[in-house]
Every structure is written in C-alpha cells, then in structure tokens.
C-alpha positions as CSV (number, residue, x, y, z in Angstrom):
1,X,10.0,15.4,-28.3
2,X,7.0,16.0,-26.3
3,X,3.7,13.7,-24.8
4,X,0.9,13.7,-26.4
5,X,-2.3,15.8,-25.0
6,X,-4.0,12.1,-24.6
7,X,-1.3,10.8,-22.6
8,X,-0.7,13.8,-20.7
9,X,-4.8,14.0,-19.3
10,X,-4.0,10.7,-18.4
11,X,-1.1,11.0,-16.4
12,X,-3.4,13.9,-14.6
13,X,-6.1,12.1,-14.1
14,X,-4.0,9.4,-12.0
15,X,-3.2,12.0,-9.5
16,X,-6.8,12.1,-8.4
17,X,-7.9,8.9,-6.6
18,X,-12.0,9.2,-8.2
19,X,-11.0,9.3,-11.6
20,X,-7.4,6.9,-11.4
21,X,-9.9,4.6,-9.5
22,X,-12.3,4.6,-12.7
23,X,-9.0,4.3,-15.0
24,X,-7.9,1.1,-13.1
25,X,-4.5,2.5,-13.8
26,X,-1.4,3.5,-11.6
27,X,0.8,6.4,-11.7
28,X,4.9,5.1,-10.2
29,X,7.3,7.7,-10.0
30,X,11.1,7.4,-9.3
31,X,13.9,5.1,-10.1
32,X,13.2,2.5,-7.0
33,X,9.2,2.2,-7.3
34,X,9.4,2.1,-11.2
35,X,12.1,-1.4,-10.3
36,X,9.7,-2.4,-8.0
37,X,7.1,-2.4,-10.4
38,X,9.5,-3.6,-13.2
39,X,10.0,-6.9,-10.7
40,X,6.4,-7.8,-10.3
41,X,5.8,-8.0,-14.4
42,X,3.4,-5.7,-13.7
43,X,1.3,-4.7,-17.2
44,X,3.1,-1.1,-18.3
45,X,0.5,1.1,-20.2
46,X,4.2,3.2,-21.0
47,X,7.1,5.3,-19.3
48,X,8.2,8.7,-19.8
49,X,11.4,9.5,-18.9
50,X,14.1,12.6,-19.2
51,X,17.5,13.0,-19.7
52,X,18.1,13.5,-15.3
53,X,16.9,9.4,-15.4
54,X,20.9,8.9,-16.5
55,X,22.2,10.9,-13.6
56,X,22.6,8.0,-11.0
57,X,23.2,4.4,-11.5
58,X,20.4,2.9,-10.6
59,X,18.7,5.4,-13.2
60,X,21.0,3.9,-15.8
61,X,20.0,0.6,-15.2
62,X,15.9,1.2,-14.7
63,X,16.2,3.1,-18.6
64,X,17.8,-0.2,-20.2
65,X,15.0,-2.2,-18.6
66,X,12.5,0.1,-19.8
67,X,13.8,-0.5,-23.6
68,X,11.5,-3.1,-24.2
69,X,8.5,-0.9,-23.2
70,X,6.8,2.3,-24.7
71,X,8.7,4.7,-23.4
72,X,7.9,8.8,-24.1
73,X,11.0,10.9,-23.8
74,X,10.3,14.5,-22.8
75,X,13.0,17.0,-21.3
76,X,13.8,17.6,-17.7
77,X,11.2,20.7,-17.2
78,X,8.2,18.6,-19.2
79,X,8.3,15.9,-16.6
80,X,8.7,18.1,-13.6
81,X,5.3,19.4,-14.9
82,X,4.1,16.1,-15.0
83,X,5.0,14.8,-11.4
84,X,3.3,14.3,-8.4
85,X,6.4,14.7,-6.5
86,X,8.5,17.7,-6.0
87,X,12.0,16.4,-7.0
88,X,11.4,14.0,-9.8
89,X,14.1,11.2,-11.0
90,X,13.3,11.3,-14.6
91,X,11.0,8.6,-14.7
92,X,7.5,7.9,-14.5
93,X,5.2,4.6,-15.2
94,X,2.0,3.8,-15.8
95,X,0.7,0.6,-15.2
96,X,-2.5,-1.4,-14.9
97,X,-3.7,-1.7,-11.3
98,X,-3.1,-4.9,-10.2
99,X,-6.8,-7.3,-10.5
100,X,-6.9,-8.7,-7.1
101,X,-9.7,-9.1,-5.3
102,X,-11.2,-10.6,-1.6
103,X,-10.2,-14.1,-2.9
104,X,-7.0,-13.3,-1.5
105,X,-8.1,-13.9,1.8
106,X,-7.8,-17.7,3.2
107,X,-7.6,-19.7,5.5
108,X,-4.2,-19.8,6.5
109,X,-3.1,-16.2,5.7
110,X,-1.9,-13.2,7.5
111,X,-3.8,-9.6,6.4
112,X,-3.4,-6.3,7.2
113,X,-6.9,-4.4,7.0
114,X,-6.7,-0.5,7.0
115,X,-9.8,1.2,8.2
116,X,-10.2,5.0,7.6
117,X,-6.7,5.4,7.0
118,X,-7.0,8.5,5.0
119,X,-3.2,9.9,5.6
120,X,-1.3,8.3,2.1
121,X,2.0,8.3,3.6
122,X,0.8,6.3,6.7
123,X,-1.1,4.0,4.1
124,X,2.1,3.3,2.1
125,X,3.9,2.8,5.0
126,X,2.0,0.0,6.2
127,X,2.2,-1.6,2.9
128,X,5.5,-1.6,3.2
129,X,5.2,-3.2,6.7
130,X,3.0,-5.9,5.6
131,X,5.7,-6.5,3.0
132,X,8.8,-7.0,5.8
133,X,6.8,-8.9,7.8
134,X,5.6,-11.6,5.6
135,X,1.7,-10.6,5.4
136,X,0.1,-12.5,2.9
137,X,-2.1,-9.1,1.8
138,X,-3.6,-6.0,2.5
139,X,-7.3,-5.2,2.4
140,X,-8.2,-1.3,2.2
141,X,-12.0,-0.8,3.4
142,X,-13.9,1.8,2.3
143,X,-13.0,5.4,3.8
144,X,-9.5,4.4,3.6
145,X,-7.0,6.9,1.0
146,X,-6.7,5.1,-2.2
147,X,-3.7,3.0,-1.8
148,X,-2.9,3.1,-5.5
149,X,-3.0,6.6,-6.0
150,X,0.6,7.8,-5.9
151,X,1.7,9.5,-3.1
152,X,1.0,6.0,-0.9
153,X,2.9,4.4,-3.8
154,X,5.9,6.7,-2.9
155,X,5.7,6.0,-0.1
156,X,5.6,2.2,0.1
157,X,8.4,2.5,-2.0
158,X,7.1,0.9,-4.7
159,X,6.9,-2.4,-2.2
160,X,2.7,-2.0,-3.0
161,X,3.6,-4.4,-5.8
162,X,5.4,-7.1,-3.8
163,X,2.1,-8.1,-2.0
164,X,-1.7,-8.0,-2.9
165,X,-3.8,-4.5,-2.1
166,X,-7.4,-5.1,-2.4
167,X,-10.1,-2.2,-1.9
168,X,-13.5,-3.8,-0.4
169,X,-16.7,-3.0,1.9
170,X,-16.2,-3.7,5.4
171,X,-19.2,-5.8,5.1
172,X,-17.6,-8.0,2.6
173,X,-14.6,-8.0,4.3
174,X,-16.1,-9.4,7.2
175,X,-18.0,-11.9,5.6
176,X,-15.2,-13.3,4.2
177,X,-13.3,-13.4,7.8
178,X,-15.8,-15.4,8.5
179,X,-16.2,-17.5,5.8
180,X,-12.8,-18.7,6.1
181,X,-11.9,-18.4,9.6
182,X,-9.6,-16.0,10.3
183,X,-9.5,-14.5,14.0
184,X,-9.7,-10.5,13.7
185,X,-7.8,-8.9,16.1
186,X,-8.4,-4.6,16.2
187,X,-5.6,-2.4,17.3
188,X,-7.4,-0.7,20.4
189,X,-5.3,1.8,23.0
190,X,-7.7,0.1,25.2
191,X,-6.9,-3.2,24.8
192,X,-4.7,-5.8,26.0
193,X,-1.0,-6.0,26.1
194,X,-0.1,-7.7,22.3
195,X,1.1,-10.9,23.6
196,X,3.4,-12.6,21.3
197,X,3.3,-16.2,22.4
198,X,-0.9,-15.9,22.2
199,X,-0.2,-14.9,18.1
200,X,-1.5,-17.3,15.9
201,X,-0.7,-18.2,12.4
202,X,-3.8,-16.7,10.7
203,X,-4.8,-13.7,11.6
204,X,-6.5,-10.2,10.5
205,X,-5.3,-7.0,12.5
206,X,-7.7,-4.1,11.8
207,X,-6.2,-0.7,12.2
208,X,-9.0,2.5,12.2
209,X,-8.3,6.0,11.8
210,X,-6.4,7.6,14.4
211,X,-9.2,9.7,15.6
212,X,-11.8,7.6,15.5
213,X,-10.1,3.8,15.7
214,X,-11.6,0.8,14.5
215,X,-15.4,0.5,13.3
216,X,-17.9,-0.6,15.2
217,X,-18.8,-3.8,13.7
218,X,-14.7,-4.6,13.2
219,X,-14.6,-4.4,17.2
220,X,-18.1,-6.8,16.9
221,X,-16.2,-9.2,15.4
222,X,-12.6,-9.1,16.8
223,X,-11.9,-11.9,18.7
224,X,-9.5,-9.3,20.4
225,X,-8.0,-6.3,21.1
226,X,-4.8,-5.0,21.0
227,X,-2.7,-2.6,22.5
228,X,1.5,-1.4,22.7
229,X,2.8,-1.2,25.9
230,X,4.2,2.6,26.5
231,X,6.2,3.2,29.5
232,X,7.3,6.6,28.5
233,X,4.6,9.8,28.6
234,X,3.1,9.5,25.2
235,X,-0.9,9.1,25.2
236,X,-0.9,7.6,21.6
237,X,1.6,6.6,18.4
238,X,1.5,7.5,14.7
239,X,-1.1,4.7,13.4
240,X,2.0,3.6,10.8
241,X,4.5,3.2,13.7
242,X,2.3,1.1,16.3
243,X,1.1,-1.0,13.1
244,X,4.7,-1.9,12.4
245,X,5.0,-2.4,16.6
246,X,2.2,-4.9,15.9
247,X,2.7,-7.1,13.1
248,X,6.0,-7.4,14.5
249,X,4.7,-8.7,17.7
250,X,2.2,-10.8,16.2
251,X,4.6,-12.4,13.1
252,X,7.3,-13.3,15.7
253,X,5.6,-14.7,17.8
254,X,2.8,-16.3,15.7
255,X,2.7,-20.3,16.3
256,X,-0.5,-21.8,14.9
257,X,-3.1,-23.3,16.7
C-alpha cells in the first residue's frame, strides 16, 4: 500500500498555483468538497484515501461513491503528508480543471469579477457567495490568487464546482462586457449607496484588492459605483464580507430593465 512517486509529484505540484495552472488539474480535499466535486461529474484523474475516510458518515458514503473511480489507498500518516490542509479527512481528489472559458459571459447573466484578490480564503468565499446568490459565473482577472489551487477550493467548500470560474485578462474581460452588454458596476467605499430597487438583471460587480480597489480601466467602464452603508465606526469591511453585502443587495433587488 503506498502512491506511486508519479502520482505523489503530482499531488505536489497542485499545491503550487504556476505549475497546477500548467497541469490544468485540481487538488479537492475533504469529505464535503470531494461530494461537491462528485455532484458536478467532474472528470477524476483518481482519489486517495485512508482508513480515517470511515470515521464519520458522510465519509462512509463519499468512499462507496468513489468505488467506481481509481482510488489509491495509503494509511492515515501517508496522506497527512500529502495534504494541503492541517487536519485531513482521509480523502483527496484530483480532477481535471473545469474547460470554461469567457463564453460564459452573456447577455442576460449575473458575474462576479475578482480583481487582485490575492487572499485564497477571501477568493473561495466569494465563490461560494456567487453560488447562494444565483450568479451565473465568476471571472478571475489576472493578479487574482488562483482560484483552483486548493486552499480557495477549501474554502468555497467545494461549491467552486457548482458554478463556472474562468481566469482571463482584464482587457478581455472588458471587451466582452461590452460586447454583450452587461453594465459593470465596481465596489467603491466611495461610491453610492447600493440601491436595490436601481439593480438590474444583468450585471458585472468588480471587486479590487482591498488595498488598492478596482483597476483603473474597470472604474473607466463601470457604469457605477458602489458602496455599503456603515453606520457603526468601521472605515472599511473584509473584501469577502461586503461582496456577500453586495450581491445580496443587487440579486434581491435586481428587476430587469
């Protein structure tokens, strides 16, 4: 019982976002991302998995579904020394990354876009976001962490695979904006109060590093920008947590038009 050197460089090579990037591959660890992934009939490259998988439920079920898949079994140390993670749950998967690209973005969509995000649990959060609030993808530019790598994985909770993640130039990006119409609108702590009954039904909000915000050829193009109310004494939120503020504001109140 053991992984082979091959499979074990690869497994490495996935927790570094240059060389997973060139490997078009995905590392998903623990017994809720590795369903997630299961769910989207995502292609698995293989599992490995060790004896602590059985110790819960959940675990139980995620190794019968994994039956019909390579799977690599290794003991409880061997795939501690594998993980990305401190407290592995006796499973790991690797999978093709998913092939989508800027033709995601239409007319009549909702999209996330995440500029110089470079924090990989903020990143995954707000795939996760997108997911509970219906967005119809999310479009990484360039500078942002490598939202395929695994820690933003973990921490989207394995959700990355319930809605399309596309990695792009902000040039192209914009062009394609353009191309099919979608207003941009760029979180801004300078900008107006997000107004929910002004939402429409297609939209782009842009959401730039924390210390730098948006780009300057997002704000260019924005047709607006956005700002949370904050009555209390805080200057500024967590770029996850006021992304979440605003795609709620702008999906409950979107109307079309």
């Amino acid at each position: 019982m053991g992984l082979s050197q091959r499979k074990q460089k690869l497994v490495a090579r996935l927790c570094v976002p240059k060389t997973r990037a060139r490997e078009a591959a995905v590392l998903v660890e623990g017994v809720r991302a590795v369903e997630e992934a299961l769910d989207s009939e995502v292609e698995v490259l293989f599992a490995v998995t060790s004896p602590r998988l059985t110790d819960s439920h959940a675990g139980t079920v995620v190794e019968a579904r994994l039956a019909e898949h390579e799977v690599e079994r290794v003991d409880d140390q061997e795939l501690a020394r594998l993980s990305d993670t401190e407290s592995d749950q006796g499973v790991l998967l690797v999978c093709r990354e998913p092939p989508w690209d800027l033709n995601v973005v239409t007319r009549d969509g909702r999209y996330l876009l995440l500029d110089g995000v470079q924090d990989p649990g903020n990143a995954g959060t707000l795939v996760r976001a997108a997911v509970a609030f219906g967005l119809s993808a999310v479009v990484c530019l360039d500078g942002t962490v490598d939202p395929w790598s695994p820690k933003p994985v973990r921490a989207s909770a394995g959700m990355i695979f319930r809605v399309p993640v596309v990695r792009a130039g902000s040039e192209a990006v914009l062009a394609r904006l353009r191309d099919t119409d979608v207003p941009l609108y760029v979180a801004d702590t300078r900008g107006e109060e997000v107004d929910v009954h002004s939402a429409k039904a297609s939209f782009a909000l842009a959401l730039g590093n924390e210390g730098r915000g948006a780009r300057r050829a997002l704000q260019a193009q924005a047709e607006r920008a956005l700002a949370i109310r904050m009555p209390g004494g805080a200057e500024s939120l967590n770029v996850a947590m006021a992304g979440s503020i605003l795609l709620h504001e702008l999906t409950r109140g979107a109307i079309g038009g």
